[in-house]
C-alpha positions in Angstrom: -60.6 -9.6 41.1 -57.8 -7.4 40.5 -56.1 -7.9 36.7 -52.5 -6.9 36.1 -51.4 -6.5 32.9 -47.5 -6.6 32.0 -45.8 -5.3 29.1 -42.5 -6.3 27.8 -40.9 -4.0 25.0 -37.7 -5.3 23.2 -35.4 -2.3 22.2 -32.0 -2.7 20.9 -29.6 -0.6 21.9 -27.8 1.4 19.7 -24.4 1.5 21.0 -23.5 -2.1 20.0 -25.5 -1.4 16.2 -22.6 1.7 16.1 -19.3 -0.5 17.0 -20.4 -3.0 14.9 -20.1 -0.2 12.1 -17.4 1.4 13.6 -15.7 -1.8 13.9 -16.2 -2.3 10.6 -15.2 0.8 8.7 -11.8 0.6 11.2 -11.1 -3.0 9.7 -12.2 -1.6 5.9 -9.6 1.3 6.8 -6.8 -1.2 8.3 -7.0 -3.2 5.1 -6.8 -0.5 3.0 -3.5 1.1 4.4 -2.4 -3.0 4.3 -3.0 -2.9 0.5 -1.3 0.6 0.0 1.5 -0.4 1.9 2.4 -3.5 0.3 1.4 -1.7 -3.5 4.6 0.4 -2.2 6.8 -1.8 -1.3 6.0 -4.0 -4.5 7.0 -0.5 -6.4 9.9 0.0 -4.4 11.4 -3.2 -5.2 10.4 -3.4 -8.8 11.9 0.3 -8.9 15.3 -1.3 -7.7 15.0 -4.1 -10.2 14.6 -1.6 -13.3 17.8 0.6 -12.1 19.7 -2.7 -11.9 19.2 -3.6 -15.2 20.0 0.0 -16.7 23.7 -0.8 -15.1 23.9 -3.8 -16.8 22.6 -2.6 -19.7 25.6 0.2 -19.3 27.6 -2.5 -18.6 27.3 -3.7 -21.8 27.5 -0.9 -23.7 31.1 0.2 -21.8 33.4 -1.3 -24.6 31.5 0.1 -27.7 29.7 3.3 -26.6 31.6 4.5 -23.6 29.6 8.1 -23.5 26.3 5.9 -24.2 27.2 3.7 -21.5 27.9 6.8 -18.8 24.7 8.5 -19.7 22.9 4.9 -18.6 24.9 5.2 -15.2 23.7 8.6 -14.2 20.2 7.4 -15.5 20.3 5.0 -13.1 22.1 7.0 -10.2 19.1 9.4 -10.6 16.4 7.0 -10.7 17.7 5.5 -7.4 17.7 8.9 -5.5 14.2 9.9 -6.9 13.1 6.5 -5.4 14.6 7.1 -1.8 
């Protein structure tokens, strides 16, 4: 009698192992640039907040220290265009 052995072997391929870490560092990356972009738009509007207040800050000051006052304005007027 004739005996025939069979042998299974169980490989994994190595393409899926890679998306999976591909995938991975992509979504890492994606969150990343998600977290950057909302840091700048939280600094954007807090930027816009701080110039506000300076003008009413020079608004305040008008009556007493006009000079004073107009020195807070261009503050201001500078701090918006370095923001833009």
């Amino acid at each position: 009698m004739t005996a025939i052995t069979s042998q299974t072997f169980h490989a994994e391929p190595v393409l899926p192992r890679f998306a999976r870490a591909l995938a991975e560092v992509v979504h890492a990356g994606a969150r990343l640039l998600a977290a950057l972009w909302t840091a700048t738009a939280d600094t954007r509007a807090d930027a816009a907040g701080d110039a506000d207040r300076v003008r009413a800050m020079a608004r305040a000051w008008e009556k007493t220290d006009p000079g004073f006052a107009a020195d807070l304005y261009a503050a201001a007027g500078r701090h918006d265009a370095q923001r833009d």
